[in-house]
VOVEXMAR-697331 format. One record per atom (N, C-alpha, C, O): residue number from 1; residue in three letters; atom name; x, y, z. Coordinates in steps of 0.2 Angstrom, whole numbers. Layout:
N
  num  residuo  atomo     px     py     pz
  NUM      ALA     CA      X      Y      Z
...
This chain:
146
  num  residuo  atomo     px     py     pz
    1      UNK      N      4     -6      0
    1      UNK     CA      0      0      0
    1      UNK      C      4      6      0
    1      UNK      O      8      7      5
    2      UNK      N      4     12     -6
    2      UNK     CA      9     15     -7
    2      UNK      C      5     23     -3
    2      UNK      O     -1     25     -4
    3      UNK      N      8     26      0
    3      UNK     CA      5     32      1
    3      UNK      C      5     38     -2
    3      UNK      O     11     37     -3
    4      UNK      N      3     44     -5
    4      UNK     CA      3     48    -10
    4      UNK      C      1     53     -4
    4      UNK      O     -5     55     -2
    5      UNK      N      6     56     -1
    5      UNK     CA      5     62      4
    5      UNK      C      5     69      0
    5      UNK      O      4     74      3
    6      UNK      N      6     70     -7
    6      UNK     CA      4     75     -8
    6      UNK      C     -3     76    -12
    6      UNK      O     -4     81    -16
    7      UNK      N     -8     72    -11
    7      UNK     CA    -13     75    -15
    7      UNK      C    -21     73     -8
    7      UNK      O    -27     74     -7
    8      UNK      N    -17     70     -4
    8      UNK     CA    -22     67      3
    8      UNK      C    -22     75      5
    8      UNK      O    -18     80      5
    9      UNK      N    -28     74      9
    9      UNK     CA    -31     80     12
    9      UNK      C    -28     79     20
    9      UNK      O    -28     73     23
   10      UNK      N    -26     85     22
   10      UNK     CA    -21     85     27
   10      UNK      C    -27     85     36
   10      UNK      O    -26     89     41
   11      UNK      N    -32     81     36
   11      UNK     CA    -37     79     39
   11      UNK      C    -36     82     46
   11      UNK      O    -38     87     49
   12      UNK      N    -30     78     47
   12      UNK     CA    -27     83     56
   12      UNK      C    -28     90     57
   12      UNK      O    -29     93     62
   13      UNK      N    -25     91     50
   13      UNK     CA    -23     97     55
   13      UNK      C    -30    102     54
   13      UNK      O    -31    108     56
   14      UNK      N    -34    100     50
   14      UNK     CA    -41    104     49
   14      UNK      C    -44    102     55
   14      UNK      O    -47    107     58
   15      UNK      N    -44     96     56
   15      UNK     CA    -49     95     63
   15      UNK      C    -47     97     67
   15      UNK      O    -50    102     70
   16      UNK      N    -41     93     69
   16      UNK     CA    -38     92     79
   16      UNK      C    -35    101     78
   16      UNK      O    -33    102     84
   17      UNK      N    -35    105     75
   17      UNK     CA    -30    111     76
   17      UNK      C    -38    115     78
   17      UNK      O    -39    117     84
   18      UNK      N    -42    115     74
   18      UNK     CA    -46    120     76
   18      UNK      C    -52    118     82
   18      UNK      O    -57    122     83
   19      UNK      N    -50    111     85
   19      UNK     CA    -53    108     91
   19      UNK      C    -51    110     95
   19      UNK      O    -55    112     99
   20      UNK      N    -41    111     94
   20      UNK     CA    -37    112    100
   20      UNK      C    -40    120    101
   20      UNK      O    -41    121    107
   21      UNK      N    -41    125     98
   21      UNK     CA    -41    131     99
   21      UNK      C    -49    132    101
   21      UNK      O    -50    137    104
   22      UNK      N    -53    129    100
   22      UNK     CA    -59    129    102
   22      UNK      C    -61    128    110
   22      UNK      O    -65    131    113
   23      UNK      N    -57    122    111
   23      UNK     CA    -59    120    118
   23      UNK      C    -55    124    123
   23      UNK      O    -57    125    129
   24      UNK      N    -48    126    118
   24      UNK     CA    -42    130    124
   24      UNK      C    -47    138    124
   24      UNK      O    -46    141    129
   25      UNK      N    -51    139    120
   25      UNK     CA    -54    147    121
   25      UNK      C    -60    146    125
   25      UNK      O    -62    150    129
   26      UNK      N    -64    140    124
   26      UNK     CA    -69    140    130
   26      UNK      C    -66    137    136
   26      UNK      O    -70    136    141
   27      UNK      N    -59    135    137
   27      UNK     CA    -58    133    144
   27      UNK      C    -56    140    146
   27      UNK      O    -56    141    152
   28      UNK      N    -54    143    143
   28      UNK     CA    -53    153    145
   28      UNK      C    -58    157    146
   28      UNK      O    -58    163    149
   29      UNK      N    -62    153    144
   29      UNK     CA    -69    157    146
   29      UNK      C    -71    156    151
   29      UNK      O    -71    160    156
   30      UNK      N    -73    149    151
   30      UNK     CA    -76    148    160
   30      UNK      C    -71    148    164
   30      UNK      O    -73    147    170
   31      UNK      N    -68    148    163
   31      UNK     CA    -62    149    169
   31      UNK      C    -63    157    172
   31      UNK      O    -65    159    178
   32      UNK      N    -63    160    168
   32      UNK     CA    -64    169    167
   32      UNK      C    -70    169    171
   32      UNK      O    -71    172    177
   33      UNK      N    -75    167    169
   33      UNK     CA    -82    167    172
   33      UNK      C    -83    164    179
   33      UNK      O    -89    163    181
   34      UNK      N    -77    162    182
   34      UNK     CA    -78    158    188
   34      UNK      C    -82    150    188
   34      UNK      O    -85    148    193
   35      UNK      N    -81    148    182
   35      UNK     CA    -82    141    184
   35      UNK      C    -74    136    183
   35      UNK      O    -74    133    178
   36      UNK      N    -70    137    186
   36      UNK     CA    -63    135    187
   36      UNK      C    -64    126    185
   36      UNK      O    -61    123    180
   37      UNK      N    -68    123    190
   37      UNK     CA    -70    118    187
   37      UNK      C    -70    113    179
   37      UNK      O    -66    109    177
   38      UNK      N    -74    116    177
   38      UNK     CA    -77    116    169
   38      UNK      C    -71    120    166
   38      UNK      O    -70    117    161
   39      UNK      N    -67    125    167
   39      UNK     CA    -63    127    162
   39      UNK      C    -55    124    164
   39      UNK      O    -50    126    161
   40      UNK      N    -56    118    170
   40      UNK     CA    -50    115    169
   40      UNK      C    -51    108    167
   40      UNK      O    -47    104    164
   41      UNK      N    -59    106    167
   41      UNK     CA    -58    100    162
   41      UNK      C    -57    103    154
   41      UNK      O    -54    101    149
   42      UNK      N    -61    107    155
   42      UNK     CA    -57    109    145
   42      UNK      C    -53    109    142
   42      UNK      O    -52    107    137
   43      UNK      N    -49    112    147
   43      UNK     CA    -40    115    148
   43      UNK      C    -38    108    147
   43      UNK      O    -35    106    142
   44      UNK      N    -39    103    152
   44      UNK     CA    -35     96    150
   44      UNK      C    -38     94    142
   44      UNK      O    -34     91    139
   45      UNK      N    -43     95    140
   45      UNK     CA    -47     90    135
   45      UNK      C    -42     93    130
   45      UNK      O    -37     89    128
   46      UNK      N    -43    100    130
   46      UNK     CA    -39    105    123
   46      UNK      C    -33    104    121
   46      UNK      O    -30    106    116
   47      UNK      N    -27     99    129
   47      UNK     CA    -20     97    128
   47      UNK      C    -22     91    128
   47      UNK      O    -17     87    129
   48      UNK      N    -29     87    127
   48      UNK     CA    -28     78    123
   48      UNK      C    -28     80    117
   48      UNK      O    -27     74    115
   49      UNK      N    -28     84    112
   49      UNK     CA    -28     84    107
   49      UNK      C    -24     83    105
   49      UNK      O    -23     77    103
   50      UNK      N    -17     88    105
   50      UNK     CA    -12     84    103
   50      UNK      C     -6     79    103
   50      UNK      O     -1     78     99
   51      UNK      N    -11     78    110
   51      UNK     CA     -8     69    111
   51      UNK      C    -12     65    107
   51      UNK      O     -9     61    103
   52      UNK      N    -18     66    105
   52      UNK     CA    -21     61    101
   52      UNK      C    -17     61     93
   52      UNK      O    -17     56     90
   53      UNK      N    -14     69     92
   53      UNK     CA    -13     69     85
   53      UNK      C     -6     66     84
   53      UNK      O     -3     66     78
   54      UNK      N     -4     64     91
   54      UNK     CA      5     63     88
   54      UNK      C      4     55     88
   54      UNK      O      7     51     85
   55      UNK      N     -3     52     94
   55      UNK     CA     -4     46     93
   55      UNK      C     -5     44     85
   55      UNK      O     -2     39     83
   56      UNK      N     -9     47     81
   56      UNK     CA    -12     47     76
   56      UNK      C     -4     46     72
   56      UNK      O     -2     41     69
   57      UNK      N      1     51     71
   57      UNK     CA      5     51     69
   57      UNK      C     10     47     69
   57      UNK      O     13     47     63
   58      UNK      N     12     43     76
   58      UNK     CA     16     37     75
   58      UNK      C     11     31     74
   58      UNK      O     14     26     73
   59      UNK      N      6     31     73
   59      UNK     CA      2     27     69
   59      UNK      C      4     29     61
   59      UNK      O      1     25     58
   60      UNK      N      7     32     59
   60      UNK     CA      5     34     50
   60      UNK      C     14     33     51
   60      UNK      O     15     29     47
   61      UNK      N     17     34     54
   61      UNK     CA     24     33     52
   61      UNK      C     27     27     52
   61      UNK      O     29     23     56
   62      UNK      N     29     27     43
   62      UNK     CA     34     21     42
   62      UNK      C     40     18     45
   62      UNK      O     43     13     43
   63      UNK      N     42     21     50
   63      UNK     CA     48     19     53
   63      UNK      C     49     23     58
   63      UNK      O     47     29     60
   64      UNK      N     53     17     63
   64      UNK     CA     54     19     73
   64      UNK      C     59     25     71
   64      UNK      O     59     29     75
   65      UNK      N     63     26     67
   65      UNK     CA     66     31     69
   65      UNK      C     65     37     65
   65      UNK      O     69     40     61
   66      UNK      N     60     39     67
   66      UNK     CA     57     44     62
   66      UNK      C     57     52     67
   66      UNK      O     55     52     73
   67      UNK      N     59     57     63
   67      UNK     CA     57     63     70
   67      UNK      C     52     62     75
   67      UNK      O     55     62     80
   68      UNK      N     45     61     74
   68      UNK     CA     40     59     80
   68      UNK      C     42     54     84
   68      UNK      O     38     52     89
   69      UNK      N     48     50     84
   69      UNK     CA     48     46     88
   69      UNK      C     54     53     95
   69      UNK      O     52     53    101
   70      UNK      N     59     57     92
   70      UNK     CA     60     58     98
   70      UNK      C     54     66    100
   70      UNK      O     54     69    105
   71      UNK      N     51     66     97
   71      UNK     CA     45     72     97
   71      UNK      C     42     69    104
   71      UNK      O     44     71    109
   72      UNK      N     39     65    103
   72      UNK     CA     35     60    109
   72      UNK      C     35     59    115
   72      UNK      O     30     59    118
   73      UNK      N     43     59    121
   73      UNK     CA     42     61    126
   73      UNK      C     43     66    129
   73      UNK      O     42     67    135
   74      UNK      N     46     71    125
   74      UNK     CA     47     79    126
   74      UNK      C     40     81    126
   74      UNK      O     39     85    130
   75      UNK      N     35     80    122
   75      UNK     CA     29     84    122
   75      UNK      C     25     81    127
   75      UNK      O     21     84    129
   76      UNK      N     25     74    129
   76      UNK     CA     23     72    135
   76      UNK      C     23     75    144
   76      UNK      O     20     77    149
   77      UNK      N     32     73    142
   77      UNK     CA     35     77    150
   77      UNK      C     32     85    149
   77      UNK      O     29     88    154
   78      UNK      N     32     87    145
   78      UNK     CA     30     96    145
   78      UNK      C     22     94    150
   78      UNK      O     21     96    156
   79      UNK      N     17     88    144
   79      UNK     CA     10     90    146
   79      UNK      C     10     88    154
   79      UNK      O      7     92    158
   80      UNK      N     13     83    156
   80      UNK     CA     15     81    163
   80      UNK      C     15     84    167
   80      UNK      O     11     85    172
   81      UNK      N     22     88    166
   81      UNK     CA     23     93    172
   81      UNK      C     19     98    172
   81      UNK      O     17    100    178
   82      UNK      N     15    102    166
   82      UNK     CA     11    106    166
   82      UNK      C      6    104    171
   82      UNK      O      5    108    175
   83      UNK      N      2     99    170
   83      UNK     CA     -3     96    174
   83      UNK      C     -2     95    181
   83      UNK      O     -6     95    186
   84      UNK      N      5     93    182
   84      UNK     CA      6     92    189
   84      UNK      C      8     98    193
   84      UNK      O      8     99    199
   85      UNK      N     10    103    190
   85      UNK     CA     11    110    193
   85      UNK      C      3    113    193
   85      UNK      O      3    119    194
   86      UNK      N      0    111    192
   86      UNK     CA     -7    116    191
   86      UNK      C    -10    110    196
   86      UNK      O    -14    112    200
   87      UNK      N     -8    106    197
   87      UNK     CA    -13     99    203
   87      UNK      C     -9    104    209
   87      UNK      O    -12    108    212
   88      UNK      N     -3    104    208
   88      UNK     CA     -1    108    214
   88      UNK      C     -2    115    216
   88      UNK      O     -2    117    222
   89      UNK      N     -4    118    212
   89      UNK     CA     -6    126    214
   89      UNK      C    -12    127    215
   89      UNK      O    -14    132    217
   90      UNK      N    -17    121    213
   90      UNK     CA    -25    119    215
   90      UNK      C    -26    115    220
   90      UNK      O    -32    115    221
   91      UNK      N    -22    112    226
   91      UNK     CA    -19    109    230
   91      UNK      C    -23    113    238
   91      UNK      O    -25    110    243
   92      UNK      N    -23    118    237
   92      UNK     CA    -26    123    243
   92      UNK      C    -32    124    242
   92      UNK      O    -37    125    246
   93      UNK      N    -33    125    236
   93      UNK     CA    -39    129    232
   93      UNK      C    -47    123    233
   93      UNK      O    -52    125    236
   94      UNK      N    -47    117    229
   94      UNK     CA    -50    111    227
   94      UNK      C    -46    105    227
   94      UNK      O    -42    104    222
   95      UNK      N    -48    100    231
   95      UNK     CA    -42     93    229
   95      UNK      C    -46     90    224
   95      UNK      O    -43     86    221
   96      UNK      N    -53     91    224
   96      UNK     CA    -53     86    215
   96      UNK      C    -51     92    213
   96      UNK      O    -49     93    219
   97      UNK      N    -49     97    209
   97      UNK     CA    -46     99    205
   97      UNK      C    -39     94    203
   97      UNK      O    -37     92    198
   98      UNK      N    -36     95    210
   98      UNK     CA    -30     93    209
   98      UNK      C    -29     84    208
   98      UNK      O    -25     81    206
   99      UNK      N    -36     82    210
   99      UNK     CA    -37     74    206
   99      UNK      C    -37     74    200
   99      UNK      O    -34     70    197
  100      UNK      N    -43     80    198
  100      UNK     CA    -45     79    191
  100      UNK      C    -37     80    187
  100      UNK      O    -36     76    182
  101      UNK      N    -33     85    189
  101      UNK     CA    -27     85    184
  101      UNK      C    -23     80    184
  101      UNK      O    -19     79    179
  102      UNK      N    -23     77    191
  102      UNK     CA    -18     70    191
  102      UNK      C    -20     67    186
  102      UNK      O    -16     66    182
  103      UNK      N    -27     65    185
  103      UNK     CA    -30     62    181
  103      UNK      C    -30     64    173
  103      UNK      O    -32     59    169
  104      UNK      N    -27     69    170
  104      UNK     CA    -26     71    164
  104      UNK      C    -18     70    164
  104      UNK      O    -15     69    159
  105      UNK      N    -14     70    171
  105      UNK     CA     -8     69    170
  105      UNK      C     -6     61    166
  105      UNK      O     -2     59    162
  106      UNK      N     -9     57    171
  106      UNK     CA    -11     48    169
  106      UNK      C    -13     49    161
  106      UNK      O    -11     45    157
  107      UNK      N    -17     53    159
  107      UNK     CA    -20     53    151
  107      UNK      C    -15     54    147
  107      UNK      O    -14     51    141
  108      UNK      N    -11     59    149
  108      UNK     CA     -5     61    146
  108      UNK      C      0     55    144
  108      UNK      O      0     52    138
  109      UNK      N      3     54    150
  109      UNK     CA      8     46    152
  109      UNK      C      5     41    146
  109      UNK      O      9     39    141
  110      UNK      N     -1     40    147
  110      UNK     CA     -5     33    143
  110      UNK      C     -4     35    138
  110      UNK      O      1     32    135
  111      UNK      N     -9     40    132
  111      UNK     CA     -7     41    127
  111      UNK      C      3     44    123
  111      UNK      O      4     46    117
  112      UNK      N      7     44    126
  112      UNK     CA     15     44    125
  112      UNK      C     18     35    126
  112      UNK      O     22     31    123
  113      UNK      N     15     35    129
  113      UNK     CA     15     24    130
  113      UNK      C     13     23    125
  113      UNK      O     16     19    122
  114      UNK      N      7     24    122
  114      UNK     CA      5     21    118
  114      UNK      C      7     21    109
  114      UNK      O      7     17    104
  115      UNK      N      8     30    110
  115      UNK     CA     13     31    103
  115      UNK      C     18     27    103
  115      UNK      O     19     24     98
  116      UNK      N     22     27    108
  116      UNK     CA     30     25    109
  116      UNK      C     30     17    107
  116      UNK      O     34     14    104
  117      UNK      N     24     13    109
  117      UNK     CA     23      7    107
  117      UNK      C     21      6    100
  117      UNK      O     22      1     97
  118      UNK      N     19     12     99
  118      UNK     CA     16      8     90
  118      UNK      C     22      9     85
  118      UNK      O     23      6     80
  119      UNK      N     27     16     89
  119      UNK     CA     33     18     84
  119      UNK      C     36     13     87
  119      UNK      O     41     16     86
  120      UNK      N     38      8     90
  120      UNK     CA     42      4     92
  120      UNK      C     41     -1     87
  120      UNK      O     47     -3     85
  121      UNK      N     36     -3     84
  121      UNK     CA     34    -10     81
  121      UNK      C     33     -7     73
  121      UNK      O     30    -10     69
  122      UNK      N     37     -2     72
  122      UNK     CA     37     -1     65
  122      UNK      C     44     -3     63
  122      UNK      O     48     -2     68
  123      UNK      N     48     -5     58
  123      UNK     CA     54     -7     56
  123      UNK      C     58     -3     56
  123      UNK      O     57      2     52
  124      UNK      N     64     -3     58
  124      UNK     CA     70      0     56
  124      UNK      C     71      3     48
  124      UNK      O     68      1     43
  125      UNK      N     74      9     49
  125      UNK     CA     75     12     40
  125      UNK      C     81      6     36
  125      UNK      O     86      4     39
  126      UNK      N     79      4     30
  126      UNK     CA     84      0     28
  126      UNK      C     92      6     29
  126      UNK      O     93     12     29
  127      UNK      N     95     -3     29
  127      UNK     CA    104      0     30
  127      UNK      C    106     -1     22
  127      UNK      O    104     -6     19
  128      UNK      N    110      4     18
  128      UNK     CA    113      3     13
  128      UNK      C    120     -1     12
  128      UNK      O    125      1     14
  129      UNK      N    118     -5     10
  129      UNK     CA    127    -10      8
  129      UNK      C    127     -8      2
  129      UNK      O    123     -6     -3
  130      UNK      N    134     -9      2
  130      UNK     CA    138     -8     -5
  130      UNK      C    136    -15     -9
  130      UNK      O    135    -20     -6
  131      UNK      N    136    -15    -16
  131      UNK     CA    131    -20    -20
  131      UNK      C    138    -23    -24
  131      UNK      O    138    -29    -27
  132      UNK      N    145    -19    -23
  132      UNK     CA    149    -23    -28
  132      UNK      C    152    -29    -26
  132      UNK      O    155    -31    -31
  133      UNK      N    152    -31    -21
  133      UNK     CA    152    -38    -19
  133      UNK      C    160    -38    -16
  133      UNK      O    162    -43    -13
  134      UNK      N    164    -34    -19
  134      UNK     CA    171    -34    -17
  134      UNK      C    172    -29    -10
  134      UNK      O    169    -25     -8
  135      UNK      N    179    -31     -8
  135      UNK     CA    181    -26     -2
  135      UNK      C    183    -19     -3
  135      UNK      O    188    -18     -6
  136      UNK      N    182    -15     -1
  136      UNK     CA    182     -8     -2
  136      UNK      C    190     -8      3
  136      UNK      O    191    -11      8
  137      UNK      N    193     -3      0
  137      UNK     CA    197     -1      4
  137      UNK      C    197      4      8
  137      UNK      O    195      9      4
  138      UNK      N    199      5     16
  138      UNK     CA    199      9     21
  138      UNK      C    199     16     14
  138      UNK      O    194     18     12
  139      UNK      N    205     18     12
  139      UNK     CA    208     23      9
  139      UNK      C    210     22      4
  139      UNK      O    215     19      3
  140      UNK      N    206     26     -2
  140      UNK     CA    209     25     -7
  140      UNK      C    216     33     -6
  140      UNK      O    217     37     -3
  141      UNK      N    218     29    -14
  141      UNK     CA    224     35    -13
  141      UNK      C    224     39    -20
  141      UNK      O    222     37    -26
  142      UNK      N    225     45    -17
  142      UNK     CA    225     51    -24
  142      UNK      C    229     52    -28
  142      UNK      O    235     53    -27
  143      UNK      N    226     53    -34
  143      UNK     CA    233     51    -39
  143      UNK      C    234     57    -39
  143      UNK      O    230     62    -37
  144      UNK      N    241     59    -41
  144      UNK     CA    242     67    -42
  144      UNK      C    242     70    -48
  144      UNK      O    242     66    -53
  145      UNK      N    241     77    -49
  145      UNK     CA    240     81    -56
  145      UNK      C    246     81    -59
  145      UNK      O    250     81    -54
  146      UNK      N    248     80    -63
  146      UNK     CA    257     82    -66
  146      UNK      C    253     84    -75
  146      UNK      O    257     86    -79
């Protein structure tokens, strides 16, 4: 199955891009409005998204060592620590809040696991060998001009 990425409609980024900014502008809303609650489940939904889309992404990629594979826990540890730094500053305030973000931190962790496992089980990029069947030498030598 050959893929033709230049005439395919680029699906992600029309959906998950204008979900992310959707949900990230109504978690600013109700936050604004004092409903802290409801604008920090959105705030986490708004950073599933693109966990979902890097999930998405090492699903579509041919091979473990592809940029997304070192993309993957870097943008995880970011969403992580984010969530655990806001579990802690909500910490005095509401302790479900600070469950609920534990709770999107675990969401985090899981979907980075689950990328890492699927770019795992795709093949190595072929290694190129020389085809002339004979032994190359270390160094060839330069003939000189005269």
């Amino acid at each position: 199955m050959s893929r033709d990425d230049e005439t395919s409609f680029p699906w992600r980024a029309a959906i998950l891009g204008p979900l992310f900014i959707f949900l990230f502008a109504l978690a600013f809303y109700f936050y604004n409005e004092l409903h802290q609650g409801l604008g920090l489940v959105l705030l986490g939904l708004s950073f599933s998204v693109p966990m979902l889309w890097v999930v998405l992404a090492a699903r579509d990629a041919e091979y473990s060592d592809s940029p997304v594979r070192q993309f993957i826990p870097r943008m995880t540890g970011m969403l992580v620590m984010g969530s655990t730094l806001l579990a802690f500053t909500m910490w005095n305030v509401d302790l479900r809040m600070s469950a609920m973000e534990g709770g999107f931190a675990l969401v985090y962790i899981c979907a980075g696991l689950i990328a890492l496992h699927i770019i795992k089980g795709r093949p190595k990029r072929p290694q190129l060998t020389a085809l002339s069947g004979g032994n190359l030498e270390r160094r060839q030598r330069r003939r000189s001009h005269r």
